[in-house]
Phi, psi and omega in degrees: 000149194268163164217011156299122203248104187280143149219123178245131172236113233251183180278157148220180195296357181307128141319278169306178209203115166238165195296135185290063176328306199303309189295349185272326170293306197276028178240314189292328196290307219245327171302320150343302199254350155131015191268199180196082171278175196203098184292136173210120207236093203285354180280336191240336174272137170241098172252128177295156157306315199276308171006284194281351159284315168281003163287278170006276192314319204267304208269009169017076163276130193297004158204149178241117178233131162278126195240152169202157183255165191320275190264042149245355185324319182285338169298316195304318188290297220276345173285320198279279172346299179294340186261354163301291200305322189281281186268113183300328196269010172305131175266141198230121185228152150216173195184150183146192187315285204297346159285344168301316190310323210198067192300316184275328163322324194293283156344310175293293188326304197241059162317341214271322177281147181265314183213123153291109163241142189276126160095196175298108209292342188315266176330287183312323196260344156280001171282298191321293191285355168286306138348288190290302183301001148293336191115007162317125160243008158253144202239347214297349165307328189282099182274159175071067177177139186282133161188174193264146172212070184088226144272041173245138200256122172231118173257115148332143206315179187283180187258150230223120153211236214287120112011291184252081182305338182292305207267020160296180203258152168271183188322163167258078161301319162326316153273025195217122157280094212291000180282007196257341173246187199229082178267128205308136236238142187206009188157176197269095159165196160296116182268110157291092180290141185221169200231133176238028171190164161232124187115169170203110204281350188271173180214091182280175208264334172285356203245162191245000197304316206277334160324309178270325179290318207076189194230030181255138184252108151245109208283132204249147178316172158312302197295310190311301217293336197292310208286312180277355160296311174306314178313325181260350165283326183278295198284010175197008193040042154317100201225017174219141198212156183206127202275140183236019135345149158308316162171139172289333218241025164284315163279106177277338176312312181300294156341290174309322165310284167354268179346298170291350176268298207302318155332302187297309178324331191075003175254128174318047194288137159273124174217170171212155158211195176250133191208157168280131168290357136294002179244013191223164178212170176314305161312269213292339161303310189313329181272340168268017161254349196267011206225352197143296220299140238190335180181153136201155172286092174248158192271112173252005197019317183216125156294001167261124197282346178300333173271349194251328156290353192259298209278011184060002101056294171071027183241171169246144143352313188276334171285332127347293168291326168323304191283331192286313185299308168273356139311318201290279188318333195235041062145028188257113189307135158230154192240145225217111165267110198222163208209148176247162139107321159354152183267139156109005180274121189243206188271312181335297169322321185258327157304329179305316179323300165263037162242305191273017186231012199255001186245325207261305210290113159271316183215090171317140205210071188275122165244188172214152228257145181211124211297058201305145153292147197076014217241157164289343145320322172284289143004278181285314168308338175279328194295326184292007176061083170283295202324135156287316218217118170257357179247126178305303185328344186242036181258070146233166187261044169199155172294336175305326180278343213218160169246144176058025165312152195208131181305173178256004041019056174275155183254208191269332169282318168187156197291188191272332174271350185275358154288337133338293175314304176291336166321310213277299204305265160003311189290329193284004183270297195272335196318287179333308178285342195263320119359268167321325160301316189285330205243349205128137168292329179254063160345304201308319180255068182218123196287349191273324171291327177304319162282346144245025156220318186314281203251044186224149208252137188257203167266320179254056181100187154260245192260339151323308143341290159254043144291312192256036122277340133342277188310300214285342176291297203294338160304300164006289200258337192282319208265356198241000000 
């Protein structure tokens, strides 16, 4: 019986480039059960088309899986086409967010995929592919997946989920060349993403997360999270790690422990996370900076709260400042995650932005708000008719990502170019500082930033480039 398992993750438009977690849980999850997968991470492997048709071929695997975000999509179609044309009988499955989103579209879209899974993939996807290598022709058994049944898209009931997060197996680090990516840098080695929840109970109107996750926050112990830091410490001398939770700080009990193991080890361990300002306090930076902890990251999306209640948000100004103040106080870098473009949000609205982050703010992090499927954002900008931009591949949130970027969007409050302007404008506060967090107060002669933002050449251009992104902070600021 074959039990070769393909997972492909396709390129996308980021400048950084982080190792495909997801694909990594769901290769040790089926590598468990007897299979033999095989990760191929198109952002960092440079595989030609015919490579990868003869890759098809040679390693004939019995399901091919694509896992994808929004603007890959389009990569995701023409990789399901180029692995048709080498094998006709190749089985094709995709999953990720945006297929959560939108199981049956996909199908219509793309003859080339055969089954969509919905939601979280582990469980769904060894049935399945387990299903297909006996030689199974009915799936209808099967929850959380999409698939043809003549000319009929037929989906089957949800998928329940996982409950016990422990008992998945971890990534299958062994298959991801992690030295390969350039995941925000936080000390000299490799940085190991690791995930210590699934879900997220809030509901902000922007984020896709909860397609896959849900909105349950379930959580692996202190203990669970400590044995793959050691795990990964003994089998890869891992000692910098960055938790890429919705946010880690929701169970403070939990934290703390983590926190008193990660101490206790006696290893210089470096970390970062993601955390909510209402979910954090003065006692726990202090026990995550005595434990490592090195930066996190919070959503502050708008200093105007009238945009942060439109946007479910749940936060405050003072919890805001709060969080900025004790991070400060506890000697912990933060990075002030903020978004343009939102409903209900005007230019008034993006100064409230730099009148509350221009005293606080170490390292400003500007998107423009962007309608991902599934999210009530989206929603809604299709019933008010918003949408700008129908081809997914240009569904990102910064000009940095995209050449002739155009927001995907405008709302009722301002046009697609005054969300451009307030991008620029916004960037012009913080760049200089957001620079100065990463590389230094004298940034400029600091080599490492010249190698990795001056002078080093993306997909989306070079030093021209962000030359004439320079004028537009400084048009920007000028012109507003």
């Amino acid at each position: 019986m074959n039990k070769n398992i393909l997972l492909i993750y396709p390129k996308y438009s980021y400048p950084r480039k982080n190792p495909p977690l997801g694909l990594a849980y769901l290769a040790s999850f089926v590598r468990r059960e007897g299979f033999n997968p095989l990760i191929i991470d198109l952002n960092i492997e440079n595989y030609s088309d015919e490579k990868i048709q003869g890759l098809v071929r040679e390693f004939n695997p019995v399901v091919t899986g694509i896992s994808f975000m929004t603007n890959q999509y389009g990569e995701c179609v023409r990789l399901a086409e180029l692995i048709k044309s080498a094998s006709k009988s190749a089985c094709i499955v995709a999953g990720g967010p945006h297929v959560s989103a939108l199981p049956k579209e996909i199908l219509l879209e793309c003859p080339a995929i055969d089954f969509t899974v919905i939601g979280e993939g582990e469980l769904t996807f060894l049935e399945l592919v387990t299903s297909i290598s006996s030689g199974e022709k009915k799936f209808d058994h099967i929850n959380g997946i999409c698939f043809r049944a003549g000319a009929e898209i037929i989906r089957t009931g949800a998928r329940d989920l996982m409950e016990d997060v422990e008992s998945l197996p971890f990534p299958a680090w062994d298959l991801i060349r992690v030295e390969k990516y350039s995941v925000f840098s936080i000390g000299e080695g490799n940085t190991f993403a690791l995930l210590s929840s699934r879900g997220c109970p809030n509901h902000c109107i922007f984020c896709d997360s909860h397609t896959v996750f849900g909105r349950k926050f379930r959580a692996r112990s202190a203990q669970h999270i400590f044995s793959e830091i050691k795990f990964l410490h003994r089998q890869y001398g891992m000692t910098i790690f960055d938790f890429v939770d919705d946010m880690i700080t929701l169970n403070k009990g939990r934290v703390l422990e983590l926190c008193r193991l990660i101490k206790e080890s006696g290893i210089a361990f470096k970390w970062m996370a993601n955390a909510r300002v209402n979910t954090i306090d003065r006692e726990m930076l202090i026990r995550m900076k005595e434990s490592g902890c090195i930066r996190i990251d919070v959503g502050v999306e708008s200093g105007d709260p009238a945009v942060r209640k439109i946007a479910k948000k749940g936060t405050t100004n003072e919890q805001i400042i709060n969080a900025h103040k004790w991070a400060r106080e506890t000697g912990i870098q933060i990075g002030a995650f903020t978004m343009v473009g939102n409903l209900g949000e005007t230019m008034e609205s993006v100064r409230m932005t730099a009148e509350l982050l221009k005293n606080i703010g170490e390292d400003v992090m500007i998107s423009i708000a962007c309608p991902f499927p599934g999210t009530d954002l989206y929603r809604t900008a299709r019933e008010k008719g918003y949408l700008r931009v129908i081809d997914w591949s240009r569904y990102v949130t910064s000009p940095t990502y995209l050449k002739d970027y155009k927001p995907i969007m405008d709302t009722d409050t301002m046009t697609e170019k005054e969300i451009l302007n307030a991008y620029y404008y916004l960037h012009s506060f913080f760049a200089r500082r957001k620079f100065r967090a990463r590389y230094g107060k004298y940034f400029l002669l600091n080599p490492v930033f010249m190698k990795e933002w001056l002078f080093k050449s993306t997909d989306q251009g070079g030093l021209l480039r962000k030359a004439s992104m320079a004028f537009n902070l400084v048009r920007a600021r000028l012109a507003i």
